[in-house]
C-alpha positions as CSV (number, residue, x, y, z in Angstrom):
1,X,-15.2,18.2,-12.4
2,X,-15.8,18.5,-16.0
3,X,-14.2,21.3,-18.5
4,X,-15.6,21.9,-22.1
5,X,-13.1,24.0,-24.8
6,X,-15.0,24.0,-28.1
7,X,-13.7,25.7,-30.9
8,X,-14.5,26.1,-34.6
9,X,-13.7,22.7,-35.4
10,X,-12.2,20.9,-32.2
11,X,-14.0,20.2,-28.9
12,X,-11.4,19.6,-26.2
13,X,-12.8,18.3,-22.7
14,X,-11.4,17.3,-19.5
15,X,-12.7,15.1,-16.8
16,X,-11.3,14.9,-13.4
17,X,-12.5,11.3,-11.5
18,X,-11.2,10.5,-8.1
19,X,-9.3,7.5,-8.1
20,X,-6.3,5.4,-5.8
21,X,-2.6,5.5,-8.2
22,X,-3.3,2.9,-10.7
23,X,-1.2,-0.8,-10.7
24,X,2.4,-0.3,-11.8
25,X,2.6,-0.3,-15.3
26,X,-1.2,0.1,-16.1
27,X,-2.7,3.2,-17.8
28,X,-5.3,5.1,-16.1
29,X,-8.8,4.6,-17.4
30,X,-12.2,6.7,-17.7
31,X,-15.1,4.5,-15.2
32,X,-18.6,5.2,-16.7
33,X,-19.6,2.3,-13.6
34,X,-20.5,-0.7,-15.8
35,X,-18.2,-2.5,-17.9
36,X,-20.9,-3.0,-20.6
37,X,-20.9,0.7,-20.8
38,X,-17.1,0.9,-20.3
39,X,-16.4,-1.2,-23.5
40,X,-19.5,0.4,-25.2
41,X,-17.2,3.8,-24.9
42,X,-13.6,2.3,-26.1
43,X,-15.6,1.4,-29.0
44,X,-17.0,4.7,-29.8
45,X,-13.8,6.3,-29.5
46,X,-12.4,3.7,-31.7
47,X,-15.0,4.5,-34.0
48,X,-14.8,7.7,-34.2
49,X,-11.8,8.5,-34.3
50,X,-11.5,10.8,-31.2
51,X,-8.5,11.2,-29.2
52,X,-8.2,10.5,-25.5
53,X,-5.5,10.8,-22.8
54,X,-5.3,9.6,-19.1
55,X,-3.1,10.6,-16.7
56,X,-2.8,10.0,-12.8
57,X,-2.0,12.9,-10.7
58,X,-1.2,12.0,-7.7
59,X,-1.1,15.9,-6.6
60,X,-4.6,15.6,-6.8
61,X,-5.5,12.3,-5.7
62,X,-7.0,11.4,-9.0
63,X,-7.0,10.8,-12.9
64,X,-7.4,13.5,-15.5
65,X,-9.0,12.5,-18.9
66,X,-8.1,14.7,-22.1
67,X,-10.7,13.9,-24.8
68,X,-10.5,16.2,-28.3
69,X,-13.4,15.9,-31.6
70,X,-14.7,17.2,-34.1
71,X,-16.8,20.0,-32.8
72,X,-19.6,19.3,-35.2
73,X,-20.5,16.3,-32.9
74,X,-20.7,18.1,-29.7
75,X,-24.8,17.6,-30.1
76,X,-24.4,13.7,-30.9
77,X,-22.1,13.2,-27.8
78,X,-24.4,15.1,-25.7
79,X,-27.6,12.7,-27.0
80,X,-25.0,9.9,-26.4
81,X,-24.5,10.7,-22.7
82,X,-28.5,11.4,-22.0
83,X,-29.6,7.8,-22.9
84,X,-26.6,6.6,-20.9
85,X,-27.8,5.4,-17.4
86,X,-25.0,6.4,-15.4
87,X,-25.7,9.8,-16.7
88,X,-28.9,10.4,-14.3
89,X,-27.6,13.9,-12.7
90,X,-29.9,14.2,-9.7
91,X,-28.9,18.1,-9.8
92,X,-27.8,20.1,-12.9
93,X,-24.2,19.8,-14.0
94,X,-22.5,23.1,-14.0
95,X,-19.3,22.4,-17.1
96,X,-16.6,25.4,-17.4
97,X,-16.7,26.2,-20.7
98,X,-14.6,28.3,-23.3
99,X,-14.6,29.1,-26.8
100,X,-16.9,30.4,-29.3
101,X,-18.4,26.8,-29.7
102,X,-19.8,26.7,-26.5
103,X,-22.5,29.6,-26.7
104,X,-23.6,27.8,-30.5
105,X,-24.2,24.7,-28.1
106,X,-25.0,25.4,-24.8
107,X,-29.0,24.6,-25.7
108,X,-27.8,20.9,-26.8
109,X,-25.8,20.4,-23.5
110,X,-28.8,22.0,-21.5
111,X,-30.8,19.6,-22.6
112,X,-29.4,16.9,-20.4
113,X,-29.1,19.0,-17.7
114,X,-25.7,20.5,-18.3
115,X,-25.4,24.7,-17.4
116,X,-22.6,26.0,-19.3
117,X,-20.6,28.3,-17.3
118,X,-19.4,30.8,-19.7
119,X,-17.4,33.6,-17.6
C-alpha cells in the first residue's frame, strides 16, 4: 500500500510493508530486497536531505514509512524508482493520491506504471 500527498512545495508519502515486530531496541527499516539497493537508498536520503520515519504497528502486522521532499523532485524520484530492479510491477500500481501536486504529476508517475487515484 502506497499513499502520495503532494503539495506546492512538500511531497509526503507513505509505504505500508508487511513485516514480523522488529528486535528489541532496533528501528524499523524500509526493504527495497537487496542490500546494495538498501544502502544505495540511505544514501540518497542522506543526500538529499529528505526526511523519513519508521514505525511498527503491530495493529496491522506491519511497518509504516513516512517519507516528505521537496515536491519539485517528485519526477527525479519517479526516474529513480523505474531504473531500480525491484521496481518491475508486473501489473500497474494504483497510489492514493491528494493535493494539487498530484494532477501536475500524475504523467511522470504513469510513466512507470503508477495510476494515480485522485478521488
Amino acid at each position: 500500500e502506497l499513499s502520495i500527498d503532494i503539495g506546492g512545495s512538500l511531497a509526503k508519502v507513505v509505504l505500508f510493508q508487511p513485516s514480523p515486530p522488529p528486535e528489541d531496541g532496533q528501528r524499523p527499516r524500509l526493504c527495497l530486497g537487496s542490500p546494495r539497493l538498501d544502502a544505495e537508498l540511505d544514501a540518497l536520503l542522506k543526500q538529499s536531505g529528505e526526511r523519513e520515519l519508521s514505525m511498527y504497528v503491530p495493529q496491522l502486522g506491519g511497518n509504516l514509512h513516512f517519507f516528505c521532499f521537496e515536491s519539485k523532485h517528485v519526477a527525479a524520484a519517479a526516474a529513480f524508482l523505474a531504473k531500480r530492479p525491484v521496481w518491475q510491477p508486473r501489473r500497474q500500481v494504483v497510489m492514493r493520491a491528494t493535493g494539487a501536486g498530484s494532477y501536475k504529476h500524475q504523467h511522470a508517475l504513469g510513466g512507470i506504471g503508477v495510476r494515480l487515484d485522485l478521488s
